[in-house]
C-alpha positions in Angstrom: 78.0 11.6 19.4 79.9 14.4 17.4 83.5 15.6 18.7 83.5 19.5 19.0 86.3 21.4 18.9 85.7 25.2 19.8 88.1 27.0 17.2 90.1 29.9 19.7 90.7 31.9 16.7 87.7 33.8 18.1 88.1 33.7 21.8 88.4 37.3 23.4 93.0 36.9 23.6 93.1 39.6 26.7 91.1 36.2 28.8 92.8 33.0 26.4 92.5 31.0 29.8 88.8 31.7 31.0 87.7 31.4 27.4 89.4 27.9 26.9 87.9 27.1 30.8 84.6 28.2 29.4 84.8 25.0 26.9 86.5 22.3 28.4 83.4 20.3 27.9 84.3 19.9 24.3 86.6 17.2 22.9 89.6 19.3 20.7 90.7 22.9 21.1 90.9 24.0 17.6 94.4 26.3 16.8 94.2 28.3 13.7 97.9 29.3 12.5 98.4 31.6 9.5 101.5 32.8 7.8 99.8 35.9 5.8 101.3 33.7 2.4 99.1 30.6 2.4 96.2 32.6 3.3 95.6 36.6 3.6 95.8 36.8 7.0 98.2 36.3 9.9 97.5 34.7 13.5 99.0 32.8 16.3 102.2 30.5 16.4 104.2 28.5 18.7 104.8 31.0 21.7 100.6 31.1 22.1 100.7 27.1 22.1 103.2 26.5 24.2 101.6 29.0 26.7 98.1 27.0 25.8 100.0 23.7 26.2 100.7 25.1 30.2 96.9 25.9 31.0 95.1 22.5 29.4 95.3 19.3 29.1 92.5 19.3 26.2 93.6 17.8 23.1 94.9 20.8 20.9 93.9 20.1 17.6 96.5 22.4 15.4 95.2 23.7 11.9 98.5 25.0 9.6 97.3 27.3 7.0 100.7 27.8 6.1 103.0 27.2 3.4 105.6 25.0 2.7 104.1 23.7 6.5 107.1 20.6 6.6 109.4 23.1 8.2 107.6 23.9 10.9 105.4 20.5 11.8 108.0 19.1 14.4 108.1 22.3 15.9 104.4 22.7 16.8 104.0 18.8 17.8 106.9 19.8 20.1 104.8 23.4 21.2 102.6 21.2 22.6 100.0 19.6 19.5 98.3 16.5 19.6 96.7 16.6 16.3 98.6 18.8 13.5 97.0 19.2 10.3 98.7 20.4 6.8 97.0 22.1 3.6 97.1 19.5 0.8 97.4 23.2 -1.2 100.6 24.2 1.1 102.9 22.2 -0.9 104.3 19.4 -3.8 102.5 15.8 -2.7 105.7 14.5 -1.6 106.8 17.2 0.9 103.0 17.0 2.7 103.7 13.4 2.6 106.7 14.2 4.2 105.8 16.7 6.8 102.7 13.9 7.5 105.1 11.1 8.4 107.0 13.8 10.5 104.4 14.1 12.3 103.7 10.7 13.2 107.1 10.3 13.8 107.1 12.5 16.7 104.3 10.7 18.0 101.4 12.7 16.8 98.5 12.6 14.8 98.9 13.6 11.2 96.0 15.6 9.1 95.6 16.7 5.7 93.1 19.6 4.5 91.7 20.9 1.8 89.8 24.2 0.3 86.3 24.3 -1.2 87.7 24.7 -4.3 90.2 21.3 -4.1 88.1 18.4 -5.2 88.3 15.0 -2.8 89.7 12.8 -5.3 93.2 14.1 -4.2 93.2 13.3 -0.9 93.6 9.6 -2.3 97.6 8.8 -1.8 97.6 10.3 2.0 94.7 8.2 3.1 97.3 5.7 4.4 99.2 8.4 6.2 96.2 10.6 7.4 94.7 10.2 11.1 92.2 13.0 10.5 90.9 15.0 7.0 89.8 18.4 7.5 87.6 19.5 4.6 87.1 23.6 5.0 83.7 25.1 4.1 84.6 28.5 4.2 87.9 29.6 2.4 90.2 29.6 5.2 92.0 32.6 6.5 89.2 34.9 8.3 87.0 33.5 11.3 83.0 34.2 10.9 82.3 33.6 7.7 79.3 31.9 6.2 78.9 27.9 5.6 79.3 27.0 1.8 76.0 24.6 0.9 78.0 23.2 -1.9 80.6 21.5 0.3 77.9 19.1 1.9 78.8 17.1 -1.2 82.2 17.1 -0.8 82.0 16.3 2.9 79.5 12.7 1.6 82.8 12.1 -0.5 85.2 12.3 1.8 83.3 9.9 3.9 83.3 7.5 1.4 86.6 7.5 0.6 87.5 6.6 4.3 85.1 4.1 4.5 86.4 2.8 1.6 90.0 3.0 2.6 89.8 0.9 5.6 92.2 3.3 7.5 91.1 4.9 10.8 90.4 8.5 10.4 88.8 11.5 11.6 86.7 13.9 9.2 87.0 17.4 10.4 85.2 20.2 9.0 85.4 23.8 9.7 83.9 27.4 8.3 80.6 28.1 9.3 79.0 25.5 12.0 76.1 26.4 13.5 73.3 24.3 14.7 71.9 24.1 11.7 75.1 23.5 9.5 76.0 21.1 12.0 73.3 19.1 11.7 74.2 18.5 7.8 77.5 18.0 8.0 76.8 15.1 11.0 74.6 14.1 8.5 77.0 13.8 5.5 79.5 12.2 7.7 81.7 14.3 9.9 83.0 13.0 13.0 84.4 16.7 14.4 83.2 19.8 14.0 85.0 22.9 14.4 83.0 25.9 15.8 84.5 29.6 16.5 82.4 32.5 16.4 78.9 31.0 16.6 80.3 28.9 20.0 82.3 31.8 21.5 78.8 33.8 21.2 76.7 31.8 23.2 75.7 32.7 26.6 75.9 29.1 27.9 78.9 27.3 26.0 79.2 24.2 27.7 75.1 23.6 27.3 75.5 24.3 23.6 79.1 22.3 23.1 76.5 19.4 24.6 73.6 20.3 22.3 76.3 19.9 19.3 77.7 16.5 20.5 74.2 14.9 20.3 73.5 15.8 16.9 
């Protein structure tokens, strides 16, 4: 069974209530936040958490695509995230080391992403402070965009690394899922998939948010 974790980055924002009702059959609620610096676009922040916090008790799965992310991470854990992920990109290896453990320290889980264009191999010295790995196969910043074949590789590597590690943790990946992108990144390894626009178009979201889990 695959986690699923409906990105709301393309949920209609006049209804953010019904359309996070509409899949609470899936495991995370995926929060896109964007600065306009890290990536070319700008999107939600804390006040639309903590309002999100209020109406679910789903795991919110927080995604920063923003830079120099160690100022805000306690922030958002405080707004109301379970899981609050940082760009490997965002920053120097010792600040998103930094913002990781800050993360943990306020009793959340810590995550650590990376573009199509970042290889895995640097992903090695926050294995041991990682409890999920997003890899992105789209460039991040704009919701419907098309799934990158060449990151299936990348997503086989990732895996291995974890295994390998010995740690426990989660590989995420986002941009693109579909049924049939899903089905190769469950079979490269993923444990969660993030899904925006393809999920928020369906007709039935909860039968297809099961469909997706038993891939």
């Amino acid at each position: 069974m695959k986690k699923i974790a409906p990105s709301i980055l393309s949920a209609d924002f006049t209804r953010l209530g019904e359309e996070i009702a509409s899949v609470s059959d899936a495991d995370y609620i995926h929060f896109d936040v964007m600065d306009g610096v890290f990536v070319p676009n700008i999107s939600v922040g804390l006040p639309v958490l903590q309002s999100v916090r209020k109406i679910t008790d789903m795991v919110l799965d927080v995604h920063l695509m923003i830079t120099e992310p160690i100022r805000y991470v306690e922030q958002f854990c405080e707004a109301g995230g379970d899981i609050v992920t940082v760009h490997y990109e965002a920053d120097d290896e010792d600040r998103i080391v930094e913002a990781m453990e800050q993360i943990r320290e306020c009793g959340k889980r810590a995550g650590i992403s990376i573009k199509p264009g970042t290889p895995a191999e640097v992903l090695k010295p926050f294995l041991q402070y990682a409890d999920l790995i997003l890899v992105m196969t789209v460039e991040p910043g704009f919701g419907g965009q098309g799934f990158m074949l060449d990151q299936v590789k990348k997503i086989e590597q990732v895996r291995k690394l974890i295994d390998q590690s010995g740690y426990k943790i989660e590989l995420e990946v986002d941009g693109g899922i579909n049924d049939g992108t899903a089905e190769l990144c469950a079979e490269a390894g993923a444990d969660v998939l993030v899904s925006g626009s393809y999920l928020f178009k369906r007709a039935d979201r909860a039968a297809e948010i099961k469909r997706l889990q038993s891939i």
